[in-house]
C-alpha positions in Angstrom: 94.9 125.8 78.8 93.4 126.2 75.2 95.9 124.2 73.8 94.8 121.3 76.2 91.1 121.5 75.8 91.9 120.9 72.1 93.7 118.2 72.6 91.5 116.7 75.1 88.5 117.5 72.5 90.5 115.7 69.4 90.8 112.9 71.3 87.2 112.6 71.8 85.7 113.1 68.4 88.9 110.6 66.8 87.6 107.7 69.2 84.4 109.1 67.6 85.2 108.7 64.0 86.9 104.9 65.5 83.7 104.0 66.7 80.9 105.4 63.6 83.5 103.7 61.0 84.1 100.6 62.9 82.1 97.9 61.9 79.2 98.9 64.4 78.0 96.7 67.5 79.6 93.2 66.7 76.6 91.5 68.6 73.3 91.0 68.6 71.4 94.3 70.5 70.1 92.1 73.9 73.2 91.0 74.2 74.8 93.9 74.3 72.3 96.1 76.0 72.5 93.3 78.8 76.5 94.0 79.0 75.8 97.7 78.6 74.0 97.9 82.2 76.2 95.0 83.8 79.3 96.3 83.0 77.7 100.3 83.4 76.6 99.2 87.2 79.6 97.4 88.6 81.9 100.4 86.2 80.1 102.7 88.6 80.2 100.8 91.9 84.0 99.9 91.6 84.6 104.3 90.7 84.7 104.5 94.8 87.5 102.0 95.1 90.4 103.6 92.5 92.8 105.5 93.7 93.6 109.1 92.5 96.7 111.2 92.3 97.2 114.6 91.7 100.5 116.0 88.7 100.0 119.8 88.7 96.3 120.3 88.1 95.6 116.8 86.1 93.7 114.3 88.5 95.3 110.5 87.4 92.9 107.8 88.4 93.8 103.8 88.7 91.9 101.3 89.1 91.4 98.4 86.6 89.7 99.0 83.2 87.0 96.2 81.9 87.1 97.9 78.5 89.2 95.5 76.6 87.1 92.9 77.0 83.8 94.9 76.5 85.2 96.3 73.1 86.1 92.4 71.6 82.7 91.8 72.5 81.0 94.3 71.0 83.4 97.0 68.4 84.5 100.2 68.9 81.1 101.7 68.9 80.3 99.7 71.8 82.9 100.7 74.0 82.6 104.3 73.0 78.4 104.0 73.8 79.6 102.4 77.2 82.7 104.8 77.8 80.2 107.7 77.4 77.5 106.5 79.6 80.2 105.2 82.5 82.4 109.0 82.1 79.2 111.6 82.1 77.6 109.2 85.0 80.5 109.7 87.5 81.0 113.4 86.2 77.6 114.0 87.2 77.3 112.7 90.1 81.1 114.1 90.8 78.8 117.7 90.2 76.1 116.5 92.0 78.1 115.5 95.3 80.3 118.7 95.0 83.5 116.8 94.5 83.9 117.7 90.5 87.1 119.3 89.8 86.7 122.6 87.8 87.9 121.0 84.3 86.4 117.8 85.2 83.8 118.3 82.4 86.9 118.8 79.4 88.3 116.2 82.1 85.4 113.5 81.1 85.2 113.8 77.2 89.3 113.6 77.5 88.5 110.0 79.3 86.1 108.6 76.9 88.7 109.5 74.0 91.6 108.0 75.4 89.8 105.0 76.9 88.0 104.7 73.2 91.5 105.1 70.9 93.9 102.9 73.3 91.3 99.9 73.2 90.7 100.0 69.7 93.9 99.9 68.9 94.6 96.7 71.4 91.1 95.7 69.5 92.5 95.8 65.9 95.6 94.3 67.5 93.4 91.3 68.6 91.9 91.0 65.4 95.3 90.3 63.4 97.0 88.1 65.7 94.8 86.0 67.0 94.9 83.0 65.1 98.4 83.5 65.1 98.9 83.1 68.8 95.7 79.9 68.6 99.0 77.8 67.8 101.0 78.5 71.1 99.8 77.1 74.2 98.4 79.7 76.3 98.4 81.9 73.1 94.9 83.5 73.8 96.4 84.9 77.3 99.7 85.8 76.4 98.1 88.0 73.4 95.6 89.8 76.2 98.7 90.1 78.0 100.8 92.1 75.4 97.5 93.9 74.7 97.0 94.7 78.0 100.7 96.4 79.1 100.6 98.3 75.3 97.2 99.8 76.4 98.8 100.9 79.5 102.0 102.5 77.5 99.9 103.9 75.6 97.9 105.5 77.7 100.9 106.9 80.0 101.5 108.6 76.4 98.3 110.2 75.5 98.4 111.5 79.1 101.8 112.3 78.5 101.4 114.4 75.8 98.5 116.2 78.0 100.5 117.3 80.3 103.6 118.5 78.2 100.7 120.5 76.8 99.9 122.1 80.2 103.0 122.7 81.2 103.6 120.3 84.0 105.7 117.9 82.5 110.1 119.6 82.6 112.0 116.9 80.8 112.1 114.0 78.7 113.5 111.9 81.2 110.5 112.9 83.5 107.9 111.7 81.0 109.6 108.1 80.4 109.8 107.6 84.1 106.1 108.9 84.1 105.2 105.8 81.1 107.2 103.4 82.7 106.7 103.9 86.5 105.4 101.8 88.8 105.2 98.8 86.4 103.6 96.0 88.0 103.6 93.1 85.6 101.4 90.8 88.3 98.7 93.9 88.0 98.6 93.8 84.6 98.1 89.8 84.9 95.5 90.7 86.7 93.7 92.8 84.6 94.4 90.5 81.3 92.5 87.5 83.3 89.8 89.5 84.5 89.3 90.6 80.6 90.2 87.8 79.5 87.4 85.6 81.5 85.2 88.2 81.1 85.6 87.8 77.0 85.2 84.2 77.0 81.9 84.6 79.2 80.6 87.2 77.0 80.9 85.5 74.0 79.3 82.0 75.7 76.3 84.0 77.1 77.5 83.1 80.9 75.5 86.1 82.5 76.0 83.7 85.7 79.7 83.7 85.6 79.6 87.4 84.5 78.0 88.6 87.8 79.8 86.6 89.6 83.3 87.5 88.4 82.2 91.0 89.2 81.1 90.5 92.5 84.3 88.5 93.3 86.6 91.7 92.1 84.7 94.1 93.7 84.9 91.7 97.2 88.5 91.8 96.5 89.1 95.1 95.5 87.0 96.1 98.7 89.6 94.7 100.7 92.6 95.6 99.2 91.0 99.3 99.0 90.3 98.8 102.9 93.6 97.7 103.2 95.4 100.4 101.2 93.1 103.6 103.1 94.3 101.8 106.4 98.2 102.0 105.8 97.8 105.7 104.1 96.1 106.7 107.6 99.0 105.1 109.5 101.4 107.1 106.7 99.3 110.6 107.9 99.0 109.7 111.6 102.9 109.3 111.4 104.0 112.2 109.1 101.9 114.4 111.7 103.4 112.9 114.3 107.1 113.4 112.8 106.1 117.1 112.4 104.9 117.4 116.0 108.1 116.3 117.6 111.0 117.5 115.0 112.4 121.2 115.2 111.1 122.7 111.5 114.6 124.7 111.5 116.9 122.0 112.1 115.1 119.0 111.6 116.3 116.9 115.0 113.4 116.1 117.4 112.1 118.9 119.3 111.5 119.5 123.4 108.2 118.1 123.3 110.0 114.7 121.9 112.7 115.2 124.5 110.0 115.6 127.2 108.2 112.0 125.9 111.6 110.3 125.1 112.9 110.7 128.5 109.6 109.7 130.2 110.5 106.2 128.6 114.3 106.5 129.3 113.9 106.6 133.2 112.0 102.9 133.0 115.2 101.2 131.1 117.4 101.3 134.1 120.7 101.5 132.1 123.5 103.5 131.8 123.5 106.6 129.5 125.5 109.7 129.2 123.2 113.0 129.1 124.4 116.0 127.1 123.8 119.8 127.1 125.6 122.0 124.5 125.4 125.5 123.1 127.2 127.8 121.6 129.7 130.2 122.6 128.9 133.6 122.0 126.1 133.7 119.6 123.9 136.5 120.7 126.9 138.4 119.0 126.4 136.3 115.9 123.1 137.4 115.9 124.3 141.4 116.7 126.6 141.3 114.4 125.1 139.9 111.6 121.5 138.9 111.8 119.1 135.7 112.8 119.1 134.4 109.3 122.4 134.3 109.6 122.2 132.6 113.3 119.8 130.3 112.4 122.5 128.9 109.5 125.0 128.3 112.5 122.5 127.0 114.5 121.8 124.2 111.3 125.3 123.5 111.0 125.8 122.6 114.9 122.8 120.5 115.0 123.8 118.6 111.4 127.2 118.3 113.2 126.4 117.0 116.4 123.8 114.9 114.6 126.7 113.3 112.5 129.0 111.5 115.5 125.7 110.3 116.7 124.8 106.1 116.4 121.5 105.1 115.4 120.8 104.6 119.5 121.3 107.8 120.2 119.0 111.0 120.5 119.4 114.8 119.6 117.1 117.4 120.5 117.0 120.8 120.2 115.8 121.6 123.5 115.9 125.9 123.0 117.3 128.2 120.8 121.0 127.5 120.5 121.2 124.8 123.1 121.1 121.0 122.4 120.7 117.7 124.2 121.7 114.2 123.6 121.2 111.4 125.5 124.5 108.8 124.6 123.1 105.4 125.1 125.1 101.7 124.4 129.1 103.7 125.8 130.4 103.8 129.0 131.7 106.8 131.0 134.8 107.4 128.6 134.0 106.3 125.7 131.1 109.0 125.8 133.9 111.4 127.0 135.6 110.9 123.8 132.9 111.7 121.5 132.0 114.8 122.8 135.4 116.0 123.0 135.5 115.2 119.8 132.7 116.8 118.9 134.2 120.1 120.3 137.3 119.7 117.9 135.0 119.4 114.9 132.9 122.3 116.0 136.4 124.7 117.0 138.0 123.5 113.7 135.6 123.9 111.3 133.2 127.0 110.0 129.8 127.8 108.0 129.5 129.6 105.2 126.6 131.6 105.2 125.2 135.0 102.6 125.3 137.7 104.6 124.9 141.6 102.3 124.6 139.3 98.5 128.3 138.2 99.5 129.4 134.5 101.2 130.9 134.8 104.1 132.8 132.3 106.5 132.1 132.3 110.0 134.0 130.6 112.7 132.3 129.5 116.6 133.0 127.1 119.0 130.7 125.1 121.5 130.9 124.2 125.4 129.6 120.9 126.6 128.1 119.2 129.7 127.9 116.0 130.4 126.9 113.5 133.2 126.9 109.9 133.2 124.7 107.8 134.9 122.6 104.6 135.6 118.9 105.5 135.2 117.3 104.3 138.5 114.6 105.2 140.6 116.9 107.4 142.9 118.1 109.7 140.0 115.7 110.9 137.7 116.9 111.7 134.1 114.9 115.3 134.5 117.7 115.2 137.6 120.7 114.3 135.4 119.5 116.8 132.9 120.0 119.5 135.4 123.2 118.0 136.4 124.4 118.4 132.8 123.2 122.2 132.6 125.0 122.7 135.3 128.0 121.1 133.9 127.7 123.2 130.6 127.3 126.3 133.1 130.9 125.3 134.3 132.1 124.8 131.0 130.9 128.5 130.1 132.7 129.7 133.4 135.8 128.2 132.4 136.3 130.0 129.5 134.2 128.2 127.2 134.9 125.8 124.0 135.3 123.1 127.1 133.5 120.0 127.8 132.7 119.1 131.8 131.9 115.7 132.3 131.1 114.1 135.6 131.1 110.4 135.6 127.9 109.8 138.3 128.3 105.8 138.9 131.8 107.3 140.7 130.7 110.6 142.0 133.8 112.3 140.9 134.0 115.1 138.9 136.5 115.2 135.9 137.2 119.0 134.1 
């Protein structure tokens, strides 16, 4: 951690030294005391509207940065007075609100360095080429442009560095996936016409335009923000919902799924084969070895079952070592077939599980039930679920590893 805090204070005091050895404020002190408190209000109105993510303990924010074409306008020590003002005004407030992170206050001066060193050097950068790139049409944009996605790279390196320093960064290939991810070459468009309007307008005194180019970003930003909360509540709202119905051992839906799946089932009025399976004998698995050992068999019949299943079909894990699937889109023998052959890959196959520090192999078979039917108003699928219990009861009765079907559009029974 002290190693960081250096870091994060060297950065600070080198965009200092940039900004007291630059050339000072490029333009005239209204002017620039006039963009100070334009671009220091809507700076701190947009802070609401970026979006944060969390690697390790480092908070990343993004959200699109109006410092390049504050720092042509007015030097270095401009954008290092504004980066100053902007960072300690959100970190207090951050304090004030009781949202500040505990290192947001190394957190802040880290900000205003890297913000400070990145633009300067995309301000030198501008200084040297520019009436090089006045001869090619559209020069003045595609120079903001280069600027612009060498600021980003840049930063993705100084933030790099950060977190190699911390600790949370394992491998080279992780920290050139972390520069170069997520590259969106229409955002960084974006943010070279935004500085690159906002530039021309500076330097032409359009305080008009200024405004107004500000209040159009943050309308549009608004939205997209809206936008982007909306589908991240859907994403939550779903992920909850996936761990509601899905069995946190086996990862197939769960009873409570069952229960809300076949509630839709019994309105489709088609014909679909309904499954009960266990597994022979495993209260002795669990006797003679123990339940973490069970609950590995019990993970390799569910991944088995789950594997000879189409995308139609359903498996849930409706109690302890017993399944059910519903067969949808087959008829009668087609979804005799599968399950037999379902039994054959469960009798001729085994899991390897630890058991005492040692790997050991352990062989089990299954028995199946399974009726057939048209869903209708007469025959419930809660019915043909019993039916299919009953038919896994037979199954057990017989010997076990057996599947007893009964095919219900004929009423006859078939062993």
């Amino acid at each position: 951690m002290l190693k960081a805090r250096i870091y994060q204070l060297s950065l600070f005091f080198t965009s200092v030294a940039i900004a007291f050895f630059s050339p000072g404020i490029l333009t005239d002190n209204k002017s620039f005391m006039v963009a100070l408190i334009v671009f220091w209000f809507f700076s701190t109105l947009y802070f609401r509207l970026r979006v944060f993510f969390k690697n390790g303990n480092t908070n990343i924010e993004y959200g699109i940065s109006y410092d390049l074409s504050l720092i042509l306008f007015a030097g270095p020590l401009g954008l290092f007075i504004f980066e100053t003002l902007y960072r300690f005004t959100v970190y207090f407030y951050r304090k004030w609100a009781k949202m500040a992170d505990p290192n947001e206050f190394f957190d802040t001066f880290y900000n205003v360095g890297s913000f400070v060193l990145t633009n300067s050097i995309a301000y030198f950068l501008f200084q040297h080429f520019y009436s090089s790139f006045q001869s090619f049409p559209f020069g003045y944009w595609i120079l903001l442009f280069g600027l612009v996605c060498l600021s980003s790279y840049l930063s993705g390196a100084i933030m790099l560095i950060l977190f190699v320093t911390l600790g949370e960064q394992k491998s080279f290939k992780e920290g050139i996936n972390f520069i170069f991810k997520d590259i969106s070459l229409l955002d960084y468009g974006k943010v070279a016409i935004t500085n690159g309007l906002l530039f021309l307008f500076l330097r032409d005194g359009k305080w008009e335009m200024i405004i107004s180019l500000f209040i159009l970003n943050y309308i549009v930003n608004l939205s997209f923000y809206s936008k982007s909360q909306s589908i991240q509540n859907k994403l939550e709202r779903d992920q909850f919902e996936q761990m509601a119905y899905t069995d946190f051992l086996t990862g197939v839906f769960n009873r409570t799924f069952m229960d809300k799946k076949m509630a839709e089932l019994n309105q489709t009025e088609e014909d679909i084969g309904i499954v009960v399976a266990d597994i022979d004998k495993f209260k002795g698995i669990n006797d003679n070895y123990n339940h973490a050992v069970g609950d590995k068999v019990i993970q390799h019949f569910a991944a088995t079952l789950k594997s000879y299943l189409g995308q139609e079909d359903y498996l849930f894990r409706s109690g302890g070592e017993e399944f059910t699937l519903c067969l949808r889109n087959r008829n009668y023998n087609q979804a005799v077939d599968l399950i037999n052959r379902m039994l054959g890959a469960i009798a001729n196959n085994s899991v390897q599980v630890e058991y005492k520090g040692e790997i050991t192999t352990i062989s089990y078979t299954a028995s199946f039930g399974l009726y057939f039917y048209k869903v209708n108003e007469h025959t419930s699928i809660e019915k043909a679920y019993i039916q299919a219990d009953e038919l896994l009861l037979q199954s057990k009765q017989l010997g076990k590893n057996q599947v007893s079907a009964l095919n219900g559009l004929l009423n006859k029974k078939v062993v």
